[in-house]
Every structure is written in structure tokens, then in C-alpha cells.
N, C-alpha and C positions, 0 to 999 in steps of 0.2 A: 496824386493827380492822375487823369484818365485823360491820355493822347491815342483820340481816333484818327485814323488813318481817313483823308477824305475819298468818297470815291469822286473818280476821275469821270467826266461825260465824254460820252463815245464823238467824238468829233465826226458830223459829215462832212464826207469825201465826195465831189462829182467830176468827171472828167471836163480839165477846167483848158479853152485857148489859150494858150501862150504863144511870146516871141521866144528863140531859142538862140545864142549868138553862134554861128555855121561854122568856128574855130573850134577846130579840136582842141586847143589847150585851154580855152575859156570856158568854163561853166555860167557866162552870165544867162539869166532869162525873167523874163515881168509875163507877168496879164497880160492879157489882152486889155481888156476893158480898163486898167489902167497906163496904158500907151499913151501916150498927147499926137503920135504921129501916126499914119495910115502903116509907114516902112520903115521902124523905129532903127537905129543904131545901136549896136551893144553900150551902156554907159560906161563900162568897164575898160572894154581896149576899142572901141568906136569903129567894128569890122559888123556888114550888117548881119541883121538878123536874119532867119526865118519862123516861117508857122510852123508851130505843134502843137500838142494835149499832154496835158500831163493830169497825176487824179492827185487834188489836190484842197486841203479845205473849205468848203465854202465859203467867202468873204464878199461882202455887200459894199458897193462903191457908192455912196451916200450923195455923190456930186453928180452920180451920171456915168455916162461915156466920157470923157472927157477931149476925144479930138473931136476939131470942129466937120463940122456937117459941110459936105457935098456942095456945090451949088449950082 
């Protein structure tokens, strides 16, 4: 039998918003654009977050933004 080795596709990367949780001993962090909140919480230890970027796969949120709109 003849096992090829598949090639692997080159994953894009683009410098992606994130929330970051502002404890130094928590590494939690999400999307942006999948947040439900404008000032999300860390879900992890519930201390809040901040903004960052990080470069990070491109993934498409099929539902939207998902926090609600302004009014």
C-alpha cells in the first residue's frame, strides 16, 4: 500500500480584535465579534476584560455580530 502524506493548507492569519482578561494569572480571551457584550467578563475567573489584537485564523461568524445594536 502507498500512504501519502497530505499537504497541509497554509491557514490565513489577519490581525484579529480580541477581549483579553487584564489578570495576570488568567490567560482567558474570545473575539471580538463573538462577544454577546459591548464589556464582556472573563468566563473563566469573571475579572473584566480588556481590548487587544492578536494574529490569529481567519473565522467567519455566520450569525453576525452577535451583541445587540445601540439604540
Amino acid at each position: 500500500m502507498y500512504f501519502r502524506k497530505k499537504q497541509d493548507e497554509e491557514l490565513v492569519q489577519e490581525n484579529t480584535a480580541v477581549w483579553t482578561c487584564e489578570k495576570d494569572d488568567c490567560k482567558g480571551w474570545m473575539r471580538d465579534n463573538f462577544s454577546f457584550e459591548d464589556q464582556p467578563t472573563c468566563p473563566i475567573c469573571s475579572s473584566p476584560m480588556k481590548r487587544d489584537t492578536k494574529m490569529l485564523p481567519v473565522v467567519a461568524n455566520p450569525t453576525g455580530d452577535p451583541k445587540p445594536e445601540a439604540k
